[in-house]
N, C-alpha and C positions, 0 to 999 in steps of 0.2 A: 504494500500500500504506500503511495507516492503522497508527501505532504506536500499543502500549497505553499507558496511563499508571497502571496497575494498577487494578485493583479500580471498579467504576462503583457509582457511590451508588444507592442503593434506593429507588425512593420511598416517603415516609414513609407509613403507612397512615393513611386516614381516619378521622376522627371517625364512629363511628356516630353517627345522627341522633338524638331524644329516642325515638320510636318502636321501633330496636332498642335502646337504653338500657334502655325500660321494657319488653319483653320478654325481654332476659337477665335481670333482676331479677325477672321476672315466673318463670322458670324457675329459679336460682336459690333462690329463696323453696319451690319445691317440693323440689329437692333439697334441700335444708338439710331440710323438714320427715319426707320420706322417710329423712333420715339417722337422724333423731331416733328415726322408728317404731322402725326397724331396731335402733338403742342399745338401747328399751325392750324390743326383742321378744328381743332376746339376754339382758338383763339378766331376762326371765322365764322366758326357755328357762334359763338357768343356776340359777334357783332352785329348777326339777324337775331339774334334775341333779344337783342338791347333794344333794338328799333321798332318790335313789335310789341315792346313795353313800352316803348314814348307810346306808340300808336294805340295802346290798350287804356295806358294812363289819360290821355286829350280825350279819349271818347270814355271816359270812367267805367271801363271794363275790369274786370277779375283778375289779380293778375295768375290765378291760376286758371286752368281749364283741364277739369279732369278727366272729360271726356276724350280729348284731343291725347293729353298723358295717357289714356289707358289704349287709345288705338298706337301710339306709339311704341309704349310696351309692347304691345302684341305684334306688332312689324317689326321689332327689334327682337322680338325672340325669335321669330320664323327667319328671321335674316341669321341670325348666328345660329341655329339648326344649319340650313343650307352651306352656311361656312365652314362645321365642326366646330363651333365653337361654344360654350356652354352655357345654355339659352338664362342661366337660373344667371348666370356672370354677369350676360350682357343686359339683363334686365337688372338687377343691382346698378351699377353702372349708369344705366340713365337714371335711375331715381338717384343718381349723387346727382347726376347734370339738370335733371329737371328740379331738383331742391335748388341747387344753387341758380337755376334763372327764375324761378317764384320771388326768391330772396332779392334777387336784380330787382327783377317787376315790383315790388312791396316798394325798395328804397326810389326806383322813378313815381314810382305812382305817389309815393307822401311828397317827395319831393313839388309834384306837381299840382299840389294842395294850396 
């Protein structure tokens, strides 16, 4: 019968060689540039949002509309179905992005009190 002497050392993990070096980098390089898109396409979705808050706020509209949110949801899940992507994600997801332009829409619309 062998006693423990606590805990056995791991072995250290190898050096990836230059070949997976320069394809984590080679990936990498893609996400970082996907991130980017992503930044710009929000920072454009947010600039039609803004404007349909002025437009909601001048006619004393809501600045939510739940109807319009839940057909969104429901195109937003069926879109990330058809992409592989996990529809329960993508629908999270908007409801960050549809919380944060209600929150727009609220601060134009007192604004325009």
């Amino acid at each position: 019968m062998s006693e423990s002497t606590g805990p056995q050392p791991q072995p250290s993990p190898s050096q990836p060689d230059d070949s997976v070096r320069a394809e984590l980098t080679r990936l990498r390089e893609s996400i970082d540039n996907i991130d980017a898109a992503v930044v710009h396409m929000l920072a454009e979705r947010f600039k039609c949002t803004q404007q349909v808050g002025v437009l909601k706020a001048l006619h004393q509209l809501p600045p939510a509309d739940p109807d319009r949110e839940a057909r969104q949801i429901a195109r937003l899940r069926e879109l990330a179905g058809s992409a592989k992507l996990d529809p329960a994600f993508a629908e999270k997801l908007l409801n960050f992005i549809i919380a944060e332009v209600i929150r727009h829409h609220e601060t134009i619309a007192d604004g325009a009190r």
